[in-house]
VMD Tcl script that draws the C-alpha trace (Angstrom):
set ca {
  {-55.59 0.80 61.04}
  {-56.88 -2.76 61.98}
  {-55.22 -5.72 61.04}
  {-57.07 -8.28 59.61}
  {-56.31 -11.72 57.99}
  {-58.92 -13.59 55.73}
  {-58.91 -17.63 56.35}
  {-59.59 -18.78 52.86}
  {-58.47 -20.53 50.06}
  {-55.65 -18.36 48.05}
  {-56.84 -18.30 44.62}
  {-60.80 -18.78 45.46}
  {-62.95 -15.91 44.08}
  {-64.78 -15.55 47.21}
  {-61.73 -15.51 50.01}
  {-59.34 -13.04 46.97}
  {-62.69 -10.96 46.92}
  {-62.38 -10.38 50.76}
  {-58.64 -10.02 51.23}
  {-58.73 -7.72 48.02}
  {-61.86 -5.55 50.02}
  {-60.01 -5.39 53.29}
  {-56.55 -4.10 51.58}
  {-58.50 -1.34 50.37}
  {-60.41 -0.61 53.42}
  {-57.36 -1.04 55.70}
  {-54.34 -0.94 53.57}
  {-53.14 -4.64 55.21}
  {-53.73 -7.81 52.89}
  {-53.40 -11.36 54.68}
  {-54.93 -14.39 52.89}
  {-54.17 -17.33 55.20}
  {-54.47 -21.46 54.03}
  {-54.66 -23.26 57.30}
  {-52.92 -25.90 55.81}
  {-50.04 -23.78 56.39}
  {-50.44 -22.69 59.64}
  {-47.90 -23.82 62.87}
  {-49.03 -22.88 66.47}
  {-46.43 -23.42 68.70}
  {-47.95 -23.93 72.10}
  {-44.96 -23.24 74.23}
  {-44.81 -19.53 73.20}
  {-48.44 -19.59 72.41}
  {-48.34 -18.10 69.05}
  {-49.81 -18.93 65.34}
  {-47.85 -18.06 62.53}
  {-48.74 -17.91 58.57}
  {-45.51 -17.39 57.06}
  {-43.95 -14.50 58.74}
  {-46.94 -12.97 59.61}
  {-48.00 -13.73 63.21}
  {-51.44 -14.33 63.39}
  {-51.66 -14.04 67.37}
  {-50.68 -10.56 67.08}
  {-53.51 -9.62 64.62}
  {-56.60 -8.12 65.86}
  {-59.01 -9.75 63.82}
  {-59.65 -13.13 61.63}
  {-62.60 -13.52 59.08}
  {-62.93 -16.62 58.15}
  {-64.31 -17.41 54.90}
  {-62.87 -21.31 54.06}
  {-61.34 -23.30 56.03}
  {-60.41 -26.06 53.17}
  {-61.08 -26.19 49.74}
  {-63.29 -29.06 50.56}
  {-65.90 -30.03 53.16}
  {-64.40 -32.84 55.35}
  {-64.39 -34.27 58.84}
  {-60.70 -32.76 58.71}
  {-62.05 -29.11 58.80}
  {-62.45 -30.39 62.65}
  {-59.13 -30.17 63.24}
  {-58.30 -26.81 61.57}
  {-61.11 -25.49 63.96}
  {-58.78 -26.38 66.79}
  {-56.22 -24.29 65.00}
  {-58.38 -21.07 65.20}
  {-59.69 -21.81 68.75}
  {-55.72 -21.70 69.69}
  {-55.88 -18.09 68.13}
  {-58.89 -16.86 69.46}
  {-57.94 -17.88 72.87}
  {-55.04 -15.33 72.35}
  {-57.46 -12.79 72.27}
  {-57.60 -12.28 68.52}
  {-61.59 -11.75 67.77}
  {-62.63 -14.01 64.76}
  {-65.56 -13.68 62.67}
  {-67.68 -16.11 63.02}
  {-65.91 -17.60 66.35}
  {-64.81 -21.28 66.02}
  {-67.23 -23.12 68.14}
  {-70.20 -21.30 66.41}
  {-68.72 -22.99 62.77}
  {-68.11 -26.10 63.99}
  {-72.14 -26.10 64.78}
  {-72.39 -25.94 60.97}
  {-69.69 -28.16 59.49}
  {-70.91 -31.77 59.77}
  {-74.46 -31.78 57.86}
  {-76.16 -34.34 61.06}
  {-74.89 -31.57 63.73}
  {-76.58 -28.60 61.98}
  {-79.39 -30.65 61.20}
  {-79.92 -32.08 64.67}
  {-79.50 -28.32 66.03}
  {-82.35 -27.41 63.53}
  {-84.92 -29.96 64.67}
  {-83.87 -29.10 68.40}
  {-85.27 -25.57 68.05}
  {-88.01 -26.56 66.48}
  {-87.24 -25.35 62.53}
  {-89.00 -27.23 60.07}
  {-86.83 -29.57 58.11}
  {-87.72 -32.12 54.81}
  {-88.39 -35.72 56.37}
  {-85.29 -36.84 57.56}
  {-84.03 -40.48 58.60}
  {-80.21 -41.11 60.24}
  {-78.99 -44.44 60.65}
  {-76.55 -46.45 60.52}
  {-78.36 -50.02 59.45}
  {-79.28 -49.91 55.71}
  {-82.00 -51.62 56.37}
  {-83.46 -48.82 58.17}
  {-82.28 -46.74 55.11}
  {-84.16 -48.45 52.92}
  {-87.40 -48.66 54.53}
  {-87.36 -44.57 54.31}
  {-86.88 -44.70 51.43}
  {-89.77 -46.88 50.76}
  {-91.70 -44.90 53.16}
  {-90.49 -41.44 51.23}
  {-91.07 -42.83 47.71}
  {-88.07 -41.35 46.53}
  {-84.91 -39.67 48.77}
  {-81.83 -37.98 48.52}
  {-78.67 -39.84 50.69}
  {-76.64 -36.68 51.50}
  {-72.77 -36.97 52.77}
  {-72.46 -35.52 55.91}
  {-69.38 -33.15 54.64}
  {-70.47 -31.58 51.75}
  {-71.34 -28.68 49.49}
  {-73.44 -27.62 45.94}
  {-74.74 -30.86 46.12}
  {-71.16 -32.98 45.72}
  {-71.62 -36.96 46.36}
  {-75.20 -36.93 47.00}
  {-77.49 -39.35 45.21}
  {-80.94 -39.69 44.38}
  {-82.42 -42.73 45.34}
  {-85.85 -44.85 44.46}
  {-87.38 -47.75 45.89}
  {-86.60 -50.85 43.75}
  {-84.90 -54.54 43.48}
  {-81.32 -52.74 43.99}
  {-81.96 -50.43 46.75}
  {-80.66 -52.08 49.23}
  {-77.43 -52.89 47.27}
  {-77.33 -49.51 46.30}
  {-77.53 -48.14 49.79}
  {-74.61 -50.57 51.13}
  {-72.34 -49.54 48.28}
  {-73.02 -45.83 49.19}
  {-71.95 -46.61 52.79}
  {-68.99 -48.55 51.57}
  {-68.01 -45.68 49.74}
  {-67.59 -43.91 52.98}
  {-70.58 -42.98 54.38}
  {-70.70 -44.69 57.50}
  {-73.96 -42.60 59.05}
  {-76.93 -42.56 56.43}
  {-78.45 -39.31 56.22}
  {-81.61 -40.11 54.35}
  {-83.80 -37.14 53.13}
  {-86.93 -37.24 51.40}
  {-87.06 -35.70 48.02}
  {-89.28 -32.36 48.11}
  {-90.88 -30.94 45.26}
  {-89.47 -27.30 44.26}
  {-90.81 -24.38 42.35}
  {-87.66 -24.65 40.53}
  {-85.72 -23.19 42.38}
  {-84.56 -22.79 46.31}
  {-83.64 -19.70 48.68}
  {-80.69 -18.61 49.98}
  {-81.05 -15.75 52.80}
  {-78.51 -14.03 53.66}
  {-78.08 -12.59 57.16}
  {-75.03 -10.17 58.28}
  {-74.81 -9.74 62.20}
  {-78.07 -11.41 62.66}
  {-79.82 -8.79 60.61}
  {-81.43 -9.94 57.28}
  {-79.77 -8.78 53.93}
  {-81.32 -10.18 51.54}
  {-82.61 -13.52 49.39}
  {-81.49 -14.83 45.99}
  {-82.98 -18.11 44.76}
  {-80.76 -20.57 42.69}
  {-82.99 -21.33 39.69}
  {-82.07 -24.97 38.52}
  {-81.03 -26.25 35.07}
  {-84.51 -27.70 33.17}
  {-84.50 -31.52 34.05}
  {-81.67 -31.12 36.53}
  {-83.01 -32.71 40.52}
  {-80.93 -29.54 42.04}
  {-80.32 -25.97 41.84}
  {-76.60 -26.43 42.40}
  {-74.77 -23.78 40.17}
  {-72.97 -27.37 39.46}
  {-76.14 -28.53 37.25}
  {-76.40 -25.61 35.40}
  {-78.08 -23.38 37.73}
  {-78.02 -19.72 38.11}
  {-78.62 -16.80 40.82}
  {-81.85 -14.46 40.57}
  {-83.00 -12.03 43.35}
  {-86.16 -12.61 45.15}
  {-88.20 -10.81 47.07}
  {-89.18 -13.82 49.75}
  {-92.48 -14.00 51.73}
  {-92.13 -12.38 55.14}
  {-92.94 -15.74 56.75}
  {-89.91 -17.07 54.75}
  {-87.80 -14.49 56.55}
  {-89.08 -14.86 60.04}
  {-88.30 -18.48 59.24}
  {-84.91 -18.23 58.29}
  {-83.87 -15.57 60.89}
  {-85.04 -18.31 63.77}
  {-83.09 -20.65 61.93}
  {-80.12 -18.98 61.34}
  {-80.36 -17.24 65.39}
  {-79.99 -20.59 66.75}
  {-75.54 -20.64 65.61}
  {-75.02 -17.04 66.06}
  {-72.85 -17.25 62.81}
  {-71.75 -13.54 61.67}
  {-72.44 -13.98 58.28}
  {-74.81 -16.97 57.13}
  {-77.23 -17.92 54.32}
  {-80.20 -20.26 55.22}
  {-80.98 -22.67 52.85}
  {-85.06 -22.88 52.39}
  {-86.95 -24.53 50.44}
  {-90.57 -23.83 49.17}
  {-92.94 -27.13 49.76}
  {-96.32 -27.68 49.90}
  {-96.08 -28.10 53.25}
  {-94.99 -24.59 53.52}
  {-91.39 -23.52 53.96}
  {-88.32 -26.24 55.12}
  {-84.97 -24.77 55.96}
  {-81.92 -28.09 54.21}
  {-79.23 -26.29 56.16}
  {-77.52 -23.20 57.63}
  {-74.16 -22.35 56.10}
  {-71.05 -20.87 57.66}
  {-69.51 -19.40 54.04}
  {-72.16 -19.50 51.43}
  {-73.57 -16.32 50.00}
  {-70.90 -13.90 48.55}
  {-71.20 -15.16 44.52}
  {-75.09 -15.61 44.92}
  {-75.67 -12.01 46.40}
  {-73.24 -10.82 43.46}
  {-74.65 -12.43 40.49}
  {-78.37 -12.64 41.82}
  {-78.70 -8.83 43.67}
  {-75.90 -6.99 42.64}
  {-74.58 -6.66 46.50}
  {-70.87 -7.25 47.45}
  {-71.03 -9.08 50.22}
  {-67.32 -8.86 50.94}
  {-67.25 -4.92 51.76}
  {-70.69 -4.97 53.49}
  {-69.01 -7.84 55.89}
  {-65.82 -6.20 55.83}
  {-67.55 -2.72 56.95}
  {-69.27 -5.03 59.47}
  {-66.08 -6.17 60.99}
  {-64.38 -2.97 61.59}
  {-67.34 -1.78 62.99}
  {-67.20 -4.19 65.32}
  {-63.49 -4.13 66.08}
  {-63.67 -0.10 66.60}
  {-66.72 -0.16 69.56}
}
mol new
graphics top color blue
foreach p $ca { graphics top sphere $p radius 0.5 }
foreach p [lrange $ca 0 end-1] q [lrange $ca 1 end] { graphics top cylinder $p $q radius 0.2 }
display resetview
């Protein structure tokens, strides 16, 4: 049987939901916090514990933190080190780093041509707040984040500008300003496995909440999406060559916008919304792929 660790964080539902799927399916359990990771390069070998994780023969990766940050970078380095051993990780390094840092996936978005919400990225708040003024009202999103955490809503007004310096202060050196888009109530996430489509759930948002973050108060439903939608996301999504991935869209009046492609998202919305374990249909996907 295959041996194959899950990069996650021990005690998150979604990387304990994998390990626990690929101890049944292969009898071999391997939960692995980079955190505790040591590569020594003069042998050439990674090691989690006692288990060495050169000598595996595959990786999935479903965290690599508990927390988005421009630290993740360096953990990446960690699994290139591995996969340069030969050990086949799902999805490869270079293809998540794409998708880390919020102006990098965004940037690789607008390159091919994706339609995103209005976007402004500067560094002079001035700049910031003349989108703003332009947008009417915006959303300044962290560049490491997820479900919404340390964005802020933001309105033309006396303060603006003071309010846009004390967001950089706060560590937000590049300001990624994004117009505010009217939703249905709700957004899409699609799911793709392999670069085939799997499905869509839409995160319905808490009445008088301004997201759909499950962090608001707002839940998972399946949805049947508009074939356009899916065309949409499947170009979007193409365009990182992730293994598994949910595309972010969102329903405006000027037709679809995809916010962002994500490297990890999707297992507790395809759960709760469609009733589809995403950890044994990625697992199965993986040993197929290890077996050809």
């Amino acid at each position: 049987m295959k041996k194959i660790g899950v990069v996650g964080v021990p005690g998150g539902w979604s990387s304990e939901k994998l390990a626990e799927v690929l101890e049944e399916l292969t009898g071999f359990r391997c939960l692995v916090d980079l955190s505790g990771v040591h590569c020594d390069l003069d042998s050439g070998r990674a090691y989690w514990g006692e288990v060495e994780l050169t000598g595996l023969d595959g990786l999935m990766v479903k965290k690599i933190g508990p927390a988005y940050s421009p630290g993740l970078l360096d953990r990446i380095e960690l699994l290139r080190l591995i996969a340069a051993r030969g050990v086949r990780i799902f999805s490869s390094p270079g293809n998540i780093q794409r998708v880390l840092n919020r102006l990098t996936c965004t940037v690789q978005l607008w390159s091919a041509g994706v339609p995103i919400p209005p976007t402004v990225i500067t560094e002079d708040p001035g700049q910031a707040a003349r989108a703003v003024e332009r947008f009417g009202r915006a959303v300044l999103k962290p560049l490491y984040t997820s479900k919404a955490r340390g964005m802020v809503v933001i309105e033309p007004g006396l303060t603006l500008r003071e309010e846009i310096e004390n967001y950089k202060a706060s560590g937000n050196e590049i300001l990624y300003v994004q117009k505010m888009v009217d939703l249905p109530g709700r957004d899409l996430g699609l799911v793709f496995l392999g670069g085939r489509y799997l499905a869509t759930y839409a995160r319905v948002g808490k009445k008088g909440a301004w997201n759909t973050t499950t962090n608001l108060g707002g839940h998972y439903e399946a949805h049947a999406p508009d074939p356009v939608i899916i065309e949409l996301a499947h170009r979007a999504q193409k365009t990182f060559g992730l293994d598994f991935t949910c595309v972010d869209v969102a329903e405006t009046e000027r037709g679809p916008m995809v916010f962002e492609v994500s490297a990890f998202g999707g297992f507790r919305g395809l759960m709760e919304g469609c009733g589809i374990d995403a950890a044994r249909a990625y697992a199965e996907y993986v040993l197929t792929e290890l077996n050809k």
